[in-house]
C-alpha positions as CSV (number, residue, x, y, z in Angstrom):
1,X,-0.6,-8.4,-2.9
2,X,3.3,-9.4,-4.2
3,X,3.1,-12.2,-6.5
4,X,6.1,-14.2,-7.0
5,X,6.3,-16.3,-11.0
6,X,8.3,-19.3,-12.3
7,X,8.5,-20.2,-15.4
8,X,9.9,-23.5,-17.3
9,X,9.2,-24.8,-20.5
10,X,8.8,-28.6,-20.6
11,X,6.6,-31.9,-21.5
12,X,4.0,-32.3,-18.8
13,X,1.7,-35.8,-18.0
14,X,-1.7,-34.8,-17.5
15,X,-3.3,-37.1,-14.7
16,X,-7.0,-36.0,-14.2
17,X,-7.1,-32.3,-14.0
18,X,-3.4,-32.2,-12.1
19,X,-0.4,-31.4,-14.5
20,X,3.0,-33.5,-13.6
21,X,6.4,-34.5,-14.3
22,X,9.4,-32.8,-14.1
23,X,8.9,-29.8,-15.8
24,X,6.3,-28.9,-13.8
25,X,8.6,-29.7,-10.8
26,X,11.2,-27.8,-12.4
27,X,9.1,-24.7,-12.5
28,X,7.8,-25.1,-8.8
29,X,11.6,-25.2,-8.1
30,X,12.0,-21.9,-9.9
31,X,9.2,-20.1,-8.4
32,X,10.6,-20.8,-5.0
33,X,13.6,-18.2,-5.8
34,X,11.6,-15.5,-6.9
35,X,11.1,-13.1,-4.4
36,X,8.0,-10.6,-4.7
37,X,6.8,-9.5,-7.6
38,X,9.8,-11.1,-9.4
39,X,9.5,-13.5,-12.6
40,X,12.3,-16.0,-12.8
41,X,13.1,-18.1,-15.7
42,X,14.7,-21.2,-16.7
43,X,18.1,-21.1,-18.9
44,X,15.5,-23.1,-21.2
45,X,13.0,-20.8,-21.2
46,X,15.3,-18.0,-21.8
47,X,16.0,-19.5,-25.1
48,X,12.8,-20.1,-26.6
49,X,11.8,-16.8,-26.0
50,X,15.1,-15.2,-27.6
51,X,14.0,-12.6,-30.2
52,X,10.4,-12.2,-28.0
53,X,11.1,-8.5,-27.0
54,X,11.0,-9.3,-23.6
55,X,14.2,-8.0,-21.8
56,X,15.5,-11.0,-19.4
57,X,18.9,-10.6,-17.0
58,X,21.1,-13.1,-15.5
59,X,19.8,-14.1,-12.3
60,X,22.7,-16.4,-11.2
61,X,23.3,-20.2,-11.4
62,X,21.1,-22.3,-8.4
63,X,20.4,-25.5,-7.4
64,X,17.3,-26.5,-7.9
65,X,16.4,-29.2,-5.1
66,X,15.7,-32.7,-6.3
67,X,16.7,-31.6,-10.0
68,X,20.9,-32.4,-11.1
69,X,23.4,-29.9,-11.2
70,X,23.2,-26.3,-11.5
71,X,20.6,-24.0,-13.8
72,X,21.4,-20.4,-14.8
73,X,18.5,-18.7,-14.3
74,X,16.9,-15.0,-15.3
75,X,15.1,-12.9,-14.4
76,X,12.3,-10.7,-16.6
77,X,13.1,-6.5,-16.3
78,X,9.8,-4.6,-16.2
79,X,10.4,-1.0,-17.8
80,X,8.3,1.4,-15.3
């Protein structure tokens, strides 16, 4: 079954068990533009993980409905 992943890095407001706030909107909003089995990852994401080992590319600049302006995002290569 093809997974799609989105991935932010952000404060989030736990309320009950549910996680919110705009990170975790910000990551939904991510997620959407993966396609199958693809990980995409925020321009903010990207650069806490800098130095990781994990090999990211440029997966162009979107708009990420109900967010402001335009966010580069990347997307993680998978050595097979």
């Amino acid at each position: 079954m093809p997974i799609r992943v989105g991935v932010h890095t952000g404060e989030v407001e736990l309320v009950g068990g549910d996680a919110r706030g705009v990170a975790v909107h910000t990551a939904a909003r991510v997620m959407s533009l993966a396609g199958a089995d693809e990980v995409l990852v925020s321009s903010t994401t990207h650069d806490l993980v800098e130095g990781s080992g994990l090999s990211l590319e440029e997966a162009g600049t979107h708009v990420l409905k109900g967010l402001s302006g335009p966010r580069l995002l990347f997307r993680l290569s998978v050595a097979h």
